[in-house]
N, C-alpha and C positions, 0 to 999 in steps of 0.2 A: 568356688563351689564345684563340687564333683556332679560329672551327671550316672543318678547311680537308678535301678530300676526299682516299682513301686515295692516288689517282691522283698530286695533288697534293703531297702528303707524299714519297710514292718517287721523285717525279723532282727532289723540292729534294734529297734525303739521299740518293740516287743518285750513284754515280760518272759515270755516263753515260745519258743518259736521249733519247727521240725526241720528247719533247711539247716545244711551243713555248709561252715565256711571255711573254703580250701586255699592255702597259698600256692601260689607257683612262685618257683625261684629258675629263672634265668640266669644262666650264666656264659657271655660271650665274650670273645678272644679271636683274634687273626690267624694266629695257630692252632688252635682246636677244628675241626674235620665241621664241626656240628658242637652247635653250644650244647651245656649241660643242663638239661630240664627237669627239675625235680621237686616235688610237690608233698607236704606235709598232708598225709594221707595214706590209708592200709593196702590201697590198689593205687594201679595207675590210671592216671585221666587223659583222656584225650579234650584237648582244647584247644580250638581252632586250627586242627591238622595238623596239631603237634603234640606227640606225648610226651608227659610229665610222669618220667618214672616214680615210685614212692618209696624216699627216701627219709625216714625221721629227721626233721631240723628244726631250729631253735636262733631265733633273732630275739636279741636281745637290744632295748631302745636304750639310748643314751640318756643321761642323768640332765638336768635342765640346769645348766650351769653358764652364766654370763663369761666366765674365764677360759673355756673351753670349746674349740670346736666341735660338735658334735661327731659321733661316730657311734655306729650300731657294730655288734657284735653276730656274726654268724657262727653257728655251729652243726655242723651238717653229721650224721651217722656212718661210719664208715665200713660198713657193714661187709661190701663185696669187695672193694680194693676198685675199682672200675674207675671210682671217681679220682683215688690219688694220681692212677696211673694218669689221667686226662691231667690233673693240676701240675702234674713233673714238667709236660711239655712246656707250660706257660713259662715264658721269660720275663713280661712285664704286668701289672697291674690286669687283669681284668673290667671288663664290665658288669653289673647287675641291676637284672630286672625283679622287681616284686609284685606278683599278682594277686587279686583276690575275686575268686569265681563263687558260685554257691554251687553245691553237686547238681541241683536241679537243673542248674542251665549254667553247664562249666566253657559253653564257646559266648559268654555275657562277661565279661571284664569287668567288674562294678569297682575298680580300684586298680588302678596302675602307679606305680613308682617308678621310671626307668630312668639312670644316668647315674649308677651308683658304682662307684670306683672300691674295687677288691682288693687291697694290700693287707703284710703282717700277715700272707697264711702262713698255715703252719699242720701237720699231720700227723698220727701215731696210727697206731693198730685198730681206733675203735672210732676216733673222731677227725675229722677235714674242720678247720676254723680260720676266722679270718674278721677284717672290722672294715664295714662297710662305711664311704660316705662319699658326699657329693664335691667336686671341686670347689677347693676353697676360694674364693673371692677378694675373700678380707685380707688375703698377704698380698694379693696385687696392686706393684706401686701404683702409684696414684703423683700427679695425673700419668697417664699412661706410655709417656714420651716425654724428651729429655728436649729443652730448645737449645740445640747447639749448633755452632756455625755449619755444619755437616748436613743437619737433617732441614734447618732452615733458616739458608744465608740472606734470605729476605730480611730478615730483624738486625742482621749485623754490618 
């Protein structure tokens, strides 16, 4: 259960509601100076001492499929070039954060995602894209250690 605020409750189960709901996208790295903070939205937000420039994007949710790992699709605007030139630096995977504030009270996090691992980008003239998800679990052998005379010669 999320703890989300009452504001934020009445305008998801609302028929019709005036609050605006803003994502922020996080994006961190050892080599970037300062992560990439950018926010689906016409302006930039500041939330919680940090701004979220505004940059059109587009997360796409994976398909509900038993046979497939799951994996979200990012697609970010690439409007000024600022962002590739930041993605060139990165050598390995990324992290990503997903927020969701209301413009009302954008330093209120009513929705946090963080621990989402960025591979498959990829860039042109117009778009930054990439497929978000979470380490996967289910390829880790199991049990998670091998009993061999090596690791424990108690048994042998």
């Amino acid at each position: 259960m999320r703890n989300t605020s009452l504001t934020f409750r009445q305008a998801v189960y609302g028929q019709e509601t005036d609050e605006v709901f803003i994502v922020l996208l996080e994006i961190s790295h050892e080599d970037l100076d300062s992560p990439i903070r950018v926010c689906n939205n016409d302006s930039n937000i500041e939330s919680n001492g940090d701004t979220y420039i505004a940059y059109p994007f587009n997360i796409t949710l994976p398909e509900d499929s038993a046979d497939d790992f799951p994996q979200a699709r990012i697609t970010i605007d690439n409007v000024s070039q600022d962002l590739t030139a930041a993605i060139r630096t990165i050598q390995t995977p990324p992290t990503v954060r997903i927020m969701v504030v209301l413009a009302s009270d954008p330093d209120t996090i009513e929705v946090d995602l963080p621990g989402f691992i960025m591979t498959n980008i990829s860039y042109d003239a117009k778009t930054i894209t990439g497929t978000i998800s979470v380490e996967n679990f289910m390829s880790e052998p199991f049990p998670g250690d091998l009993f061999t005379p090596t690791r424990f010669p108690g048994l042998f």
